[in-house]
C-alpha positions, 0 to 999 in steps of 0.5 A: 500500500502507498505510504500513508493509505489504509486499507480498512476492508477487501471484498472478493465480489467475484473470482474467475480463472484467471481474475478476481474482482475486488473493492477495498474501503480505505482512508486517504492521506488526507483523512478521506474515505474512498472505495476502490474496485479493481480486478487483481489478475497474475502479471504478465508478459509479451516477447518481441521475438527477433531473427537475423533479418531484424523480422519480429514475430507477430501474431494474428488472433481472434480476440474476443473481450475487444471483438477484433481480431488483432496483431499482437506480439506472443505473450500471455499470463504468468503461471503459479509459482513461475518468474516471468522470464519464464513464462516468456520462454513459454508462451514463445515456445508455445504460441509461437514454436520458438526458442530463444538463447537470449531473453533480456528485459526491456521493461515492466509496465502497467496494464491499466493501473486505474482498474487493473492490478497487473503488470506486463513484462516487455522482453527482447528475445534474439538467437531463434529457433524454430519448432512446433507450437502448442496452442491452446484451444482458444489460440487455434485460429492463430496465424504467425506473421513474421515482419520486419521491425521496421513496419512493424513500428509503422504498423503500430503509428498507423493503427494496424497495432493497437494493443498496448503491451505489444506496442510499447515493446516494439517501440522500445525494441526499435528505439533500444537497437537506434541507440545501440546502433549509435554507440562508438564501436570498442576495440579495433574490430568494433562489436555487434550489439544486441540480435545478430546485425548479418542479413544472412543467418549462419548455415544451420539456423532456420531460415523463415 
């Protein structure tokens, strides 16, 4: 609780699945009574999966609370018991038939603090490779897209992508390999940061 609130009482108005309904009594730092619902859900995570030709994984769903079918990138809740760089690795590998040798954090955001205690886990995920996905039920009508980061921002400026959690971690991808891309090299051979700079992958990787 933010220093200076109490909470005087915590209702349970409905338990779902996946979330649960709540309203809490409290008083204010300034001595005011408030009542405050909100759903409390487990935290969460999308992957913006990157190859060698700086192509991100989108994926095409039917979503049904918004009615619309999206782009949005592999992502989902995290489970009991599991750290969200975990269920990242999951989600991709099930959502999306990948793995990944490198998984970093790009940040932690809010989903809707107004209403929704959760927070969404933005990673980078670059070294892929390619399997077989193990969709849900729900998830069947899923269609992978592999497209260059580069449109995928535009995509997101545009409107063609509108959910939030996948539009801050592009956005953040795109802005993170500019500002990498302008770092003076090291050393004499200089270095490549962050994915693989090569437009061909290594003999061996899967080619999409």
């Amino acid at each position: 609780m933010i220093q200076g609130w109490e909470t005087v009482t915590s209702q349970t108005l409905h338990e779902g699945r996946r979330m649960i309904l709540r309203r809490d009594e409290v008083v204010r730092p300034n001595g005011t009574l408030g009542s405050y619902e909100y759903v409390a859900q487990p935290d969460g995570v999308r992957v913006v999966a990157l190859d060698d030709d700086l192509r991100v994984a989108l994926l095409e769903e039917d979503v049904y609370a918004c009615g619309e079918r999206l782009l949005v990138l592999p992502g989902g809740g995290c489970e009991a018991g599991e750290t969200p760089e975990q269920a990242a690795a999951r989600e991709l590998a099930e959502e999306a038939g990948l793995t990944a040798d490198r998984i970093r954090l790009l940040t932690r955001m809010w989903r809707m603090p107004a209403n929704v205690r959760a927070t969404e886990h933005l990673y980078l995920a670059s070294d892929l490779h390619l399997g077989e996905h193990h969709r849900e039920a729900g998830e069947e009508g899923m269609i992978l897209r592999w497209t260059p980061l580069d449109e995928a921002v535009a995509m997101c400026v545009d409107g063609r992508i509108t959910e939030a959690g996948t539009m801050a971690a592009l956005l953040l991808t795109a802005r993170l390999l500019s500002d990498e891309d302008a770092q003076p090299p090291s050393g004499t051979e200089g270095h490549v940061r962050g994915p693989d700079r090569r437009r061909n992958p290594p003999a061996g990787r899967p080619q999409w």
